[in-house]
C-alpha positions as CSV (number, residue, x, y, z in Angstrom):
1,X,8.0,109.7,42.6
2,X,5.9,108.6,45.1
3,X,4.3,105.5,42.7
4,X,7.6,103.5,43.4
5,X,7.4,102.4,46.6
6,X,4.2,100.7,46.5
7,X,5.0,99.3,43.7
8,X,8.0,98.0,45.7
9,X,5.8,96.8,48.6
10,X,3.9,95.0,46.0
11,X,7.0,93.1,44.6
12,X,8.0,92.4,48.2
13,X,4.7,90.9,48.9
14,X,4.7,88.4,46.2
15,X,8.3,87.5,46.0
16,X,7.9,86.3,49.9
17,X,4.3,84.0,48.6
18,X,6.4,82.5,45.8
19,X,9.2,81.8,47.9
20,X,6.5,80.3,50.8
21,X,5.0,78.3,48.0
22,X,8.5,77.1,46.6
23,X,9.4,75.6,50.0
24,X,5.6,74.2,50.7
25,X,6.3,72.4,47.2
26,X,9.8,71.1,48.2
27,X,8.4,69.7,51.4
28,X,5.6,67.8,49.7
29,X,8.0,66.6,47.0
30,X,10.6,65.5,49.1
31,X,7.6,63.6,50.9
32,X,5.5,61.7,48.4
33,X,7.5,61.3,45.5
34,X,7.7,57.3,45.9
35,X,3.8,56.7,46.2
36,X,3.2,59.1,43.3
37,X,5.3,57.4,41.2
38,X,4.3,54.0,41.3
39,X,0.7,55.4,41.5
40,X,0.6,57.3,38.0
41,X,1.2,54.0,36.1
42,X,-1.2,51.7,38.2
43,X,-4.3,53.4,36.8
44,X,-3.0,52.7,32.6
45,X,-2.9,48.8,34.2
46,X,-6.0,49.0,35.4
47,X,-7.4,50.5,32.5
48,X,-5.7,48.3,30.5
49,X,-6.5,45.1,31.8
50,X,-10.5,45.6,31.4
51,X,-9.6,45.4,27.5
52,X,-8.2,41.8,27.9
53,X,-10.6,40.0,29.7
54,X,-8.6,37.2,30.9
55,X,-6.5,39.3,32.1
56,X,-7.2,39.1,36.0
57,X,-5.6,36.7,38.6
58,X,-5.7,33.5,38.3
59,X,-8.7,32.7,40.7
60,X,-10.8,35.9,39.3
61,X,-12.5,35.7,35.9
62,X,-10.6,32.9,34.7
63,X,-12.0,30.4,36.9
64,X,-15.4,31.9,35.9
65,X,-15.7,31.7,32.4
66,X,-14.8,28.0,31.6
67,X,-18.9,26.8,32.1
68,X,-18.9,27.3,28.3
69,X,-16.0,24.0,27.5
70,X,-19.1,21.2,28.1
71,X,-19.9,21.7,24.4
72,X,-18.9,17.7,23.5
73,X,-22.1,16.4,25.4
74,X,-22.5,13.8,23.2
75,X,-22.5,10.0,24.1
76,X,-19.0,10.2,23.8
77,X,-16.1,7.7,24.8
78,X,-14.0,9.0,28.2
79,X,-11.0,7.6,26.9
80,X,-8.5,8.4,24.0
81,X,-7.2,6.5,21.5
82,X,-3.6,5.2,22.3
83,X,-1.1,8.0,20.9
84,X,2.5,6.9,19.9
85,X,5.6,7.8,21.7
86,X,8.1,7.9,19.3
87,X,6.8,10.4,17.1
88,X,7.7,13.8,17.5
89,X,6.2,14.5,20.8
90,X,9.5,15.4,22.2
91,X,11.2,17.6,19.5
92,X,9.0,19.9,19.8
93,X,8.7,19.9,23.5
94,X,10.4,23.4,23.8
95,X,7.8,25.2,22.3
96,X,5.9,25.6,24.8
97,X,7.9,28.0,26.8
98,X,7.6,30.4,23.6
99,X,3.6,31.1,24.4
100,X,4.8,33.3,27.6
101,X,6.7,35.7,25.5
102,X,3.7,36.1,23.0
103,X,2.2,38.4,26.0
104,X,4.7,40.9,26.9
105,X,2.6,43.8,26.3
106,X,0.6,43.1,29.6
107,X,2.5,44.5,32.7
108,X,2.1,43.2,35.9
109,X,1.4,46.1,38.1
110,X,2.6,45.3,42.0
111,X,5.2,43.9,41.7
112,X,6.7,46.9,39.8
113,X,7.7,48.3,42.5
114,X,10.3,46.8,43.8
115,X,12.2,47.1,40.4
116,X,12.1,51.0,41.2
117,X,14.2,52.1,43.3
118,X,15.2,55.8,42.0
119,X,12.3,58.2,41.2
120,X,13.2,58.9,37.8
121,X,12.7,55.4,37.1
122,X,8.9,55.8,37.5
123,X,8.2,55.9,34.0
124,X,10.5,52.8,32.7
125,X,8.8,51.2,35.6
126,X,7.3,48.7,32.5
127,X,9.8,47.7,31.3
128,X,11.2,45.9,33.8
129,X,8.2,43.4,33.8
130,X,10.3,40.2,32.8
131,X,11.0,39.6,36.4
132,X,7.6,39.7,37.4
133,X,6.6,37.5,34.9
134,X,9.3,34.8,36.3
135,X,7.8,35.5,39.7
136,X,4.0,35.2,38.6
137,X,3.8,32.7,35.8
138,X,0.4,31.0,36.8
139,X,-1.9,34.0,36.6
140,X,-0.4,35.1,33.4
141,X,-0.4,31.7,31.5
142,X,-4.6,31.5,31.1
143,X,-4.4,35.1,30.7
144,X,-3.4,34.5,26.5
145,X,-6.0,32.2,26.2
146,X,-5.3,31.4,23.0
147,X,-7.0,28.0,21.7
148,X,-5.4,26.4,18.5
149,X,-5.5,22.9,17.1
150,X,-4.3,21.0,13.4
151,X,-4.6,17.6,12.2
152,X,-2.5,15.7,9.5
153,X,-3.4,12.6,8.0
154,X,-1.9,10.1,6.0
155,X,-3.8,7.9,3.6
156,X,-4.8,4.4,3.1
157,X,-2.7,2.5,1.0
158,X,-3.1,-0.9,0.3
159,X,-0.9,-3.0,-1.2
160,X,-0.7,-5.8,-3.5
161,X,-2.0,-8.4,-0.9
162,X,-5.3,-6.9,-1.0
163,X,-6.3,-8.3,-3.9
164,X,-5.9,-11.7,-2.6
165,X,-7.9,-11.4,0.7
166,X,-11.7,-11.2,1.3
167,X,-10.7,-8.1,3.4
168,X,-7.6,-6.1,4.6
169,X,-7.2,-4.8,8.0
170,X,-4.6,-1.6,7.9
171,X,-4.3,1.2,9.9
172,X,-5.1,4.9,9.2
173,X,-2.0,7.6,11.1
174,X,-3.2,11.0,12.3
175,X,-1.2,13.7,14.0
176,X,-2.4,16.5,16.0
177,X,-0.8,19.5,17.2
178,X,-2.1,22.3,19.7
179,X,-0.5,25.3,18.4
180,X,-2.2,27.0,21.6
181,X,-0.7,28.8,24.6
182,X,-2.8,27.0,26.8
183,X,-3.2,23.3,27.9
184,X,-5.9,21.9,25.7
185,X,-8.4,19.3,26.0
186,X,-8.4,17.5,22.0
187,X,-11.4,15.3,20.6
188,X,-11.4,13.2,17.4
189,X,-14.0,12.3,14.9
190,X,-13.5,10.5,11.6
191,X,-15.7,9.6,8.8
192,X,-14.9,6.2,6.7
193,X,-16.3,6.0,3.1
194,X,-18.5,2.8,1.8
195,X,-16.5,-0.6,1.9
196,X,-14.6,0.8,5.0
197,X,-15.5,0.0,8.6
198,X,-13.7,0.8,11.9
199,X,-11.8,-2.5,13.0
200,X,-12.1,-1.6,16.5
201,X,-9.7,1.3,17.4
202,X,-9.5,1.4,21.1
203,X,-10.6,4.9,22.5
204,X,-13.4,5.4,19.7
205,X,-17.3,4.0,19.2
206,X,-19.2,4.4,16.4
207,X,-21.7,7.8,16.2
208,X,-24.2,9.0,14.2
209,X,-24.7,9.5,10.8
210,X,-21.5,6.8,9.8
211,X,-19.4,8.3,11.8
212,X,-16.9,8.1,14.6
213,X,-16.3,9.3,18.1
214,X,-12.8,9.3,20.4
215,X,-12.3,10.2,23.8
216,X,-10.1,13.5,24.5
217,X,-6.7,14.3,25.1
218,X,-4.8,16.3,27.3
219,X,-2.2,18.4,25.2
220,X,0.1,21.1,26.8
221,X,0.4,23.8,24.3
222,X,3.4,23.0,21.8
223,X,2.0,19.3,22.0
224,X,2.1,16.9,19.1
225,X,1.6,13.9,19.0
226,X,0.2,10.9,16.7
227,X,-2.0,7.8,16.8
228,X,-3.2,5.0,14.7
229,X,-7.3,4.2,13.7
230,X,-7.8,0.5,12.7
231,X,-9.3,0.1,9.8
232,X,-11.0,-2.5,7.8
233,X,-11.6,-2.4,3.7
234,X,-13.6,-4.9,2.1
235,X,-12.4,-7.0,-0.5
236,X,-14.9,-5.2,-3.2
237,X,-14.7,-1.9,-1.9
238,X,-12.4,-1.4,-4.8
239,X,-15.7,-1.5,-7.1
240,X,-16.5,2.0,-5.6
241,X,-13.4,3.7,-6.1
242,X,-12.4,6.7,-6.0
243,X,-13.2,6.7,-2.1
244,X,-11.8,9.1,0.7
245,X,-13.1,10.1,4.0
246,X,-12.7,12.8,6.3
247,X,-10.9,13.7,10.2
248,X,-11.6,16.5,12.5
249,X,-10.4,17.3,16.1
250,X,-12.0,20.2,18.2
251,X,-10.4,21.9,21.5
252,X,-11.6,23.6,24.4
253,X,-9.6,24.8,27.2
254,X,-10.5,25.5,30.7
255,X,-9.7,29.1,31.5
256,X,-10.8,30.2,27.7
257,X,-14.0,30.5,26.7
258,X,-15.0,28.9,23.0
259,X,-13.8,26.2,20.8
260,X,-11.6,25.6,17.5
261,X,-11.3,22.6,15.2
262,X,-9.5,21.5,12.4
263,X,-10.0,18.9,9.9
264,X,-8.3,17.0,7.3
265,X,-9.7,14.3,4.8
266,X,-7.9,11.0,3.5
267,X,-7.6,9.4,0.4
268,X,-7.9,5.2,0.1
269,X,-5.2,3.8,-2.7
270,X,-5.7,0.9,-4.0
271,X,-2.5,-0.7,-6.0
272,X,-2.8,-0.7,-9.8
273,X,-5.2,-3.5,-10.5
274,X,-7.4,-5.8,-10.2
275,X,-4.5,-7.8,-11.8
276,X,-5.2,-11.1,-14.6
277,X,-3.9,-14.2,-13.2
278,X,-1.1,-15.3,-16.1
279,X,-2.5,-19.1,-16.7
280,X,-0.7,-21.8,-18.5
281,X,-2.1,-25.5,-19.6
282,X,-0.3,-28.4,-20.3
283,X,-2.0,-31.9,-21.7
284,X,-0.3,-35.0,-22.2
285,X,-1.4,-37.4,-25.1
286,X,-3.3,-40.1,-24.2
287,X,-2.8,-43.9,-25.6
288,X,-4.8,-46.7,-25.7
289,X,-2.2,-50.4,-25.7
290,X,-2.6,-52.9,-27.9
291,X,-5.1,-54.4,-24.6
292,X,-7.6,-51.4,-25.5
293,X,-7.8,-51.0,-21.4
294,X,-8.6,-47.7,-20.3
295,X,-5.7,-45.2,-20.1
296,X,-4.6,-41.8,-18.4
297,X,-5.1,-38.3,-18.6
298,X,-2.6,-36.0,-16.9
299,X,-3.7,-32.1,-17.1
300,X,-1.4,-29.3,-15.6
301,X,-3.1,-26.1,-14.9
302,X,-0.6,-23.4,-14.2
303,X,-1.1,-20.2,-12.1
304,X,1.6,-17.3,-13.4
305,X,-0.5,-14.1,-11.9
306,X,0.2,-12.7,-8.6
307,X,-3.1,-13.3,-7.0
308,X,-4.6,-17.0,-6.0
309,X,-7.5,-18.0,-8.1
310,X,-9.7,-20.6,-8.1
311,X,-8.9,-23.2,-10.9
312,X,-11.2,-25.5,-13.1
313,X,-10.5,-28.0,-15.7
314,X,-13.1,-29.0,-18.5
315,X,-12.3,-31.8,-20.5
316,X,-13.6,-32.5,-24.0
317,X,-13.4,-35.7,-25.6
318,X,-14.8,-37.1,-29.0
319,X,-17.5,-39.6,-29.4
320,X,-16.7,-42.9,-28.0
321,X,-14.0,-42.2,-25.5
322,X,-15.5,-41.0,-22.1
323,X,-14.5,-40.7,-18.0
324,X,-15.9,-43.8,-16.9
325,X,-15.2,-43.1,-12.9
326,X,-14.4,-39.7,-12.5
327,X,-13.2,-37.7,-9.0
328,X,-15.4,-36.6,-6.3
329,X,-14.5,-33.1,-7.5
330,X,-15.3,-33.4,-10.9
331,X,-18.5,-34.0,-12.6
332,X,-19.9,-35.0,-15.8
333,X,-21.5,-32.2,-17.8
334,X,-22.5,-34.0,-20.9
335,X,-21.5,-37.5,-22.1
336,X,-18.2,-35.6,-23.9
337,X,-17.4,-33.0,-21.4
338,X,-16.1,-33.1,-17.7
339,X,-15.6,-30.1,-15.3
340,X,-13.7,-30.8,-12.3
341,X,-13.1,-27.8,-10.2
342,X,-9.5,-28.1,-8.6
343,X,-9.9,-25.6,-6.1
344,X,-7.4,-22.7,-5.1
345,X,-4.5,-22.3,-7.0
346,X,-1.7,-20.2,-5.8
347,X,0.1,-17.4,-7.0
348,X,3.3,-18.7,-8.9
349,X,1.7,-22.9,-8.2
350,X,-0.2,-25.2,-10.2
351,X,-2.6,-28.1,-10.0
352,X,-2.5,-31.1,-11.9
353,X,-5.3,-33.4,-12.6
354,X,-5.1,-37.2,-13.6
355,X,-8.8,-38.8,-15.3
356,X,-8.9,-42.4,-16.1
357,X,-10.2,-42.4,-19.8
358,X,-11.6,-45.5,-21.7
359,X,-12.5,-45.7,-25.5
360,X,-14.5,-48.6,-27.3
361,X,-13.3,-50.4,-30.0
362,X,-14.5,-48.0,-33.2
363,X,-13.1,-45.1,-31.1
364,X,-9.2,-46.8,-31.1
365,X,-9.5,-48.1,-34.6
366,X,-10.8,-44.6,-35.6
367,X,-7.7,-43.0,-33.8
368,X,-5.8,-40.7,-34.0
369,X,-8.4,-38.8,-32.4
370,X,-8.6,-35.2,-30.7
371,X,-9.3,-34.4,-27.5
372,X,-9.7,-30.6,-25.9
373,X,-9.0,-28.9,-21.9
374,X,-10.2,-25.8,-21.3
375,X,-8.2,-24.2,-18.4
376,X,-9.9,-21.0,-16.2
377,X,-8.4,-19.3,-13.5
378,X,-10.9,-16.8,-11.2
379,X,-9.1,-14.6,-8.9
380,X,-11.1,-12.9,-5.9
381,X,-11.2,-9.9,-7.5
382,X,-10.8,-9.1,-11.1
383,X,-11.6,-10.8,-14.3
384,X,-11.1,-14.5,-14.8
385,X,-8.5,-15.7,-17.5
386,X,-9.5,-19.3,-19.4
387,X,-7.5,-20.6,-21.8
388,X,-7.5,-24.2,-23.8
389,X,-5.8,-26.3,-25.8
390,X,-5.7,-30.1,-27.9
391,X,-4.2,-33.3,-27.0
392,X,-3.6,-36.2,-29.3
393,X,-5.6,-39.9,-28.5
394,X,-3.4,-43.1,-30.3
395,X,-4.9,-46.6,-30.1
396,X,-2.4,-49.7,-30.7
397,X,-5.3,-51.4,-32.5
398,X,-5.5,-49.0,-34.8
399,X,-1.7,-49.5,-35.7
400,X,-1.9,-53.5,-35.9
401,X,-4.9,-53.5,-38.7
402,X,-3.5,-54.3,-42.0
403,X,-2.7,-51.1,-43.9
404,X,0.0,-50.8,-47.0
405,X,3.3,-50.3,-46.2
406,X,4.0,-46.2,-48.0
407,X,7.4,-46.9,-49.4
408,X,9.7,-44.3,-50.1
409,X,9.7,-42.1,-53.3
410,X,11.7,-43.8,-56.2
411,X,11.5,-46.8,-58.7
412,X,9.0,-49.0,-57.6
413,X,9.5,-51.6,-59.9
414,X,13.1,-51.6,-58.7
415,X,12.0,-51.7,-55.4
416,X,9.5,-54.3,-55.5
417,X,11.3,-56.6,-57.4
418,X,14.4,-56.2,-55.1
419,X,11.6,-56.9,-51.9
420,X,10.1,-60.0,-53.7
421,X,13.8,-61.3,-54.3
422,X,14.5,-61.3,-50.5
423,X,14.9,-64.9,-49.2
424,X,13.1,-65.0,-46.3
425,X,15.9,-66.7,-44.3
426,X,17.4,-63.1,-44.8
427,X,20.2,-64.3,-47.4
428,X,20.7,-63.5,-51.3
429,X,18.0,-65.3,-53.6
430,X,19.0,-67.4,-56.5
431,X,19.1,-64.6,-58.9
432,X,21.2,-62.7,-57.1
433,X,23.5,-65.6,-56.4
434,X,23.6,-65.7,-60.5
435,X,24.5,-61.8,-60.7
436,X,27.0,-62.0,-58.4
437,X,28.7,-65.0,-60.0
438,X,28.8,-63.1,-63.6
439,X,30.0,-59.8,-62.0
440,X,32.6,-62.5,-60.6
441,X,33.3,-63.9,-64.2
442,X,33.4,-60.9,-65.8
443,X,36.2,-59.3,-63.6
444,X,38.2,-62.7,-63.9
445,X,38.0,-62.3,-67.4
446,X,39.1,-58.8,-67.3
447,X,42.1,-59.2,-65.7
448,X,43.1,-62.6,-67.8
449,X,43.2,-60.6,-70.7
450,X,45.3,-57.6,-69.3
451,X,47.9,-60.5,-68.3
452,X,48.0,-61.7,-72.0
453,X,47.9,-58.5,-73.3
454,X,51.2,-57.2,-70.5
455,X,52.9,-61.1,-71.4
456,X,52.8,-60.0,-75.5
457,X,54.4,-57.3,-75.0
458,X,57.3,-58.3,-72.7
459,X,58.0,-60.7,-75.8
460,X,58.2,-58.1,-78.1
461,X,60.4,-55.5,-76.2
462,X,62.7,-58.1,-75.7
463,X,62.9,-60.2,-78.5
464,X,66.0,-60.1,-81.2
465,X,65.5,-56.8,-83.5
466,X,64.0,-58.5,-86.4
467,X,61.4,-60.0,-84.7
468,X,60.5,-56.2,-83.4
């Protein structure tokens, strides 16, 4: 019985230090609640932001890093080629307020408390960081540093034209896009095949190994935009087809350390082709009057194709006849054949040629005779087309020598005795005067009798009955 009260003293004594304690641990709540709230997260930021290095202010680390973006030191041009405004550089001009978002998982730690006010909002303290993203967006936009870059190219066609030009200038379109969060600095290089040369894009010099260097460009992140590389193909780069060639654009950015690229090749079209020049020849007859003086030519050389070609006209002619005189542009290849070279013929045109021709006098009394043009076309580029054809050489002479007349098929004894009876005064000859007169006789007599014979027999119709 006497256990129990010291056991009672005991519970005395500690129920007074618990209830001293309870009270020294409201004061000190009641106290330093605020500090301890805002405290407990800061040191998960600061933890957390050693894992992203970028992560600092903006005058920190970022500001430090960017000694590594000098990697284009080569001879380079400072200035860009000239981009295009229409293109889609403003459509997608929102984009770039969607990079922010991409970094939502990075609190900023001060300014946290002010969104605080109770103490139970301590731990949603985070997510209340949109505001102090709004109120901070400088330090946070290098703090993605996320570098991206793409190119697009179209190709090089050529159309029909080309085949009718010692060379084509045309342009070659390429678009870039920083698909970055941060502001980008953009170079270009491009590689032409054989038979292409740059045509002087402004913004770009020629580099090493064949290829080409452009200045940089500035592009906010979301950028795109587009511009045009002149280009120059040589009229026989066609002979080395299948050709293509090859575009790449690096970026570096200045907070972010590194670089990316991209790169794209293009393709050179060429229509379908070379194309044949259609040709057509055309050669009038010549004829010699009964003078024998010499006598024309005319040759019509005709250029169906689509292309111009260069157009020549050889002209054959038998023994005997020649081009005594012929034109400056023509020239005498043998003593029977004549090339004169008519120059360019264009597409859809034709050329027409006129010789003077003489022939002596076996030549016209030997005519008819034959006489040959050869017609070629040669385009600038594909094969040449020659074509040829006859003409017919009369003489007059040759008609006026004495010859037998042909006389048509039938009786000739008829015939020639009918000729030889002709008077030449052009009337009837003396025998046929004498056939006409008994074809006259005889019909007179003919119809004498048929009166005597119609007269009788009046007589008898009408006579008394006996005498019928």
């Amino acid at each position: 019985m006497d256990v129990r009260p010291v056991r009672r003293a005991a519970d005395r004594r500690r129920a007074a230090l618990l209830a001293a304690s309870v009270a020294v641990g409201l004061l000190v709540s009641a106290a330093g609640p605020p500090g301890w709230a805002t405290a407990a997260p800061t040191p998960a930021r600061a933890a957390a932001a050693p894992a992203d290095p970028p992560a600092g202010p903006a005058g920190d680390p970022g500001d430090e890093t960017p000694p590594v973006e000098p990697t284009p030191a080569e001879p380079s041009p400072t200035e860009a080629p000239p981009t295009l405004p229409p293109p889609e550089t403003t459509a997608p001009a929102p984009t770039p307020t969607g990079p922010p978002p991409s970094t939502p998982a990075e609190p900023a730690g001060p300014p946290a408390t002010t969104a605080a006010p109770p103490t139970t909002a301590g731990p949603s303290a985070p997510t209340t960081t949109p505001p102090a993203r709004t109120s901070a967006p400088g330090p946070d936009a290098p703090a993605s540093g996320r570098l991206g870059v793409w190119v697009g190219t179209d190709d090089v066609v050529l159309t029909d034209a080309y085949w009718n030009a010692a060379d084509t200038t045309t342009t070659l379109r390429i678009t870039v896009a920083n698909t970055g969060d941060v502001a980008e600095q953009v170079r270009l290089s491009y590689t032409l095949p054989a038979g292409l040369t740059d045509a002087g894009t402004a913004g770009c010099a020629p580099a090493d190994g064949g290829g080409h260097l452009c200045g940089a460009w500035t592009a906010a992140a979301g950028a795109r935009f587009s511009a045009l590389l002149s280009v120059r193909v040589d009229g026989d780069a066609w002979r080395r087809m299948p050709l293509s060639g090859a575009v790449r654009v690096s970026a570096t950015a200045p907070g972010v350390a590194g670089s990316v690229d991209d790169n794209e090749g293009f393709a050179v079209l060429f229509p379908p082709g070379p194309p044949v020049p259609g040709i057509a020849l055309r050669a009038d007859g010549v004829a010699f009057d009964i003078s024998g003086s010499a006598s024309g030519l005319g040759v019509r050389l005709s250029n169906t194709g689509k292309v111009d070609a260069d157009g020549r006209i050889d002209v054959v002619l038998p023994d005997g006849v020649t081009v005594p005189a012929p034109p400056a542009f023509c020239a005498a290849l043998s003593a029977t054949r004549t090339r004169c070279d008519v120059g360019a013929v264009r597409a859809g045109g034709a050329a027409t040629l006129r010789l003077t021709v003489s022939a002596t006098a076996e030549a016209q009394r030997d005519a008819p005779l034959s006489g040959a043009v050869v017609g070629r076309l040669d385009p600038r580029s594909g094969l040449a087309r020659q074509v040829q054809m006859s003409f017919r050489i009369t003489a007059a002479a040759a008609m006026a020598t004495p010859a037998a007349t042909p006389a048509p098929a039938g009786s000739q004894g008829v015939l020639t005795a009918a000729g030889a009876g002709r008077h030449p005064d052009g009337g009837l000859s003396s025998a046929q005067r004498g056939a006409v007169a008994l074809i006259v006789i005889s019909v007179l007599l003919v119809v004498l009798a048929l009166a005597l014979a119609t007269v009788s027999l009046r007589r008898r119709l009408t006579g008394p009955p006996g005498d019928r």
